[in-house]
N, C-alpha and C positions, 0 to 999 in steps of 0.2 A: 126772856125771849130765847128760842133755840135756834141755831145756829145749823145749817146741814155740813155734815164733816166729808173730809175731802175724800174720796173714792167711797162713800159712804151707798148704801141701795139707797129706795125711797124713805122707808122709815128708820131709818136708822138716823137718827141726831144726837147731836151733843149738846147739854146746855153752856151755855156762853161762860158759867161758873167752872167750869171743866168738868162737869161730871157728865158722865154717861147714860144714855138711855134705850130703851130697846132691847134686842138680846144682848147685848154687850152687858148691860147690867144684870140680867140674869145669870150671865156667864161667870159675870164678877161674885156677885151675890154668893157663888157656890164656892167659889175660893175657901181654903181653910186659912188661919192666922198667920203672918209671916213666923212666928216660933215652929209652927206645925211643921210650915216648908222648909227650914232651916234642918229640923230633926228630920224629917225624908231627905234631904242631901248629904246628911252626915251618914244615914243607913246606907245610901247609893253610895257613897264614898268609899266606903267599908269593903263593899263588893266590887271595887271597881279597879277588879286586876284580873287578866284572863285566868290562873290558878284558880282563883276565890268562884269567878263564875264558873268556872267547871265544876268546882264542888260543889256550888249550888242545884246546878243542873243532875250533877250525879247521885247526891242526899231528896232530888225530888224521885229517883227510882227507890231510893228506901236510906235504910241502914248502913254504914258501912265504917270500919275501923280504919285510922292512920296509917296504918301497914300496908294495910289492902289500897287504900285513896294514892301511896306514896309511889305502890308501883303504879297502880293505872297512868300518873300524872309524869311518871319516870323523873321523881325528885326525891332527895332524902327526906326521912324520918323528920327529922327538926326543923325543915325550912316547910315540910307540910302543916305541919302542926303551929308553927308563925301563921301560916294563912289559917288554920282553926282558930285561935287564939282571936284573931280578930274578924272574924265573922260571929267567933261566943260574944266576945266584947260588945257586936253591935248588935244583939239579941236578936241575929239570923238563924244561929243554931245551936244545941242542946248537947251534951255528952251522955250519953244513956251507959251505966258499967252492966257489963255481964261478964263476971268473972273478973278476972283480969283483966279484963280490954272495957275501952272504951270505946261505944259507937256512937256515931253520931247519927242527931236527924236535922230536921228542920222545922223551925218553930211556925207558929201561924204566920207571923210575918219575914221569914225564911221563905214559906212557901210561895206567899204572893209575891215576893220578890224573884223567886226563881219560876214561876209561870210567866213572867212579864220577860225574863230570861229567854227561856225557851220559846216564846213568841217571836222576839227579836232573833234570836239565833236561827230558827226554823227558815224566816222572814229574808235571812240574809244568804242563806246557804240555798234557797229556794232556785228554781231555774229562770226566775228574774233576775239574779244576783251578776252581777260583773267582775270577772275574777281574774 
């Protein structure tokens, strides 16, 4: 027997067993595995320091070396390269050598992370924003 759930539209029910029916279980249906979700918090986690997101946003305009990221960011050398270290670690981004230097980019999954970035950022600095 189903049961209608409380602020539910018309077809939208629940069965009496708790499972869900309607869109709600297609919605569910599309879910990935709680491992899957666990590994996308730990990748957010990683980038979730204003630094780390700048570099995100700045390696989606291209290439760029530690030196160059350090002044843009106006922080040294070694505390830059902490925040490279762990964005390499959460396989956001790449060390490309040329020469001497190291540049960096941003992997496939560096980039969808920093489009979703750039979304939100655009989104917040937009002339909706409250500041």
């Amino acid at each position: 027997m189903k049961a209608k759930t409380k602020g539910a539209g018309p077809d939208r029910t629940a069965a009496d067993d708790g499972r869900v029916a309607g869109e709600d279980a297609a919605a569910i249906a599309g879910l990935p595995d709680a491992k899957v979700i666990r590994r996308a918090a730990e990748q957010i986690k990683k980038a979730a320091d204003p630094t780390r997101v700048g570099v995100l946003i700045l390696l989606h305009a291209g290439a760029f070396n530690v030196n160059a990221m350090a002044r843009i960011f106006g922080t040294s050398q070694p505390a830059l390269s902490h925040h490279l270290a762990m964005l390499r670690h959460g396989g956001l981004i790449y060390a490309d050598r040329r020469g001497k230097e190291n540049y960096y980019r941003l992997t496939d999954l560096g980039r969808g992370l920093a489009e979703i970035t750039l979304r939100v950022t655009r989104r917040l600095a937009g002339p909706a924003a409250t500041r």
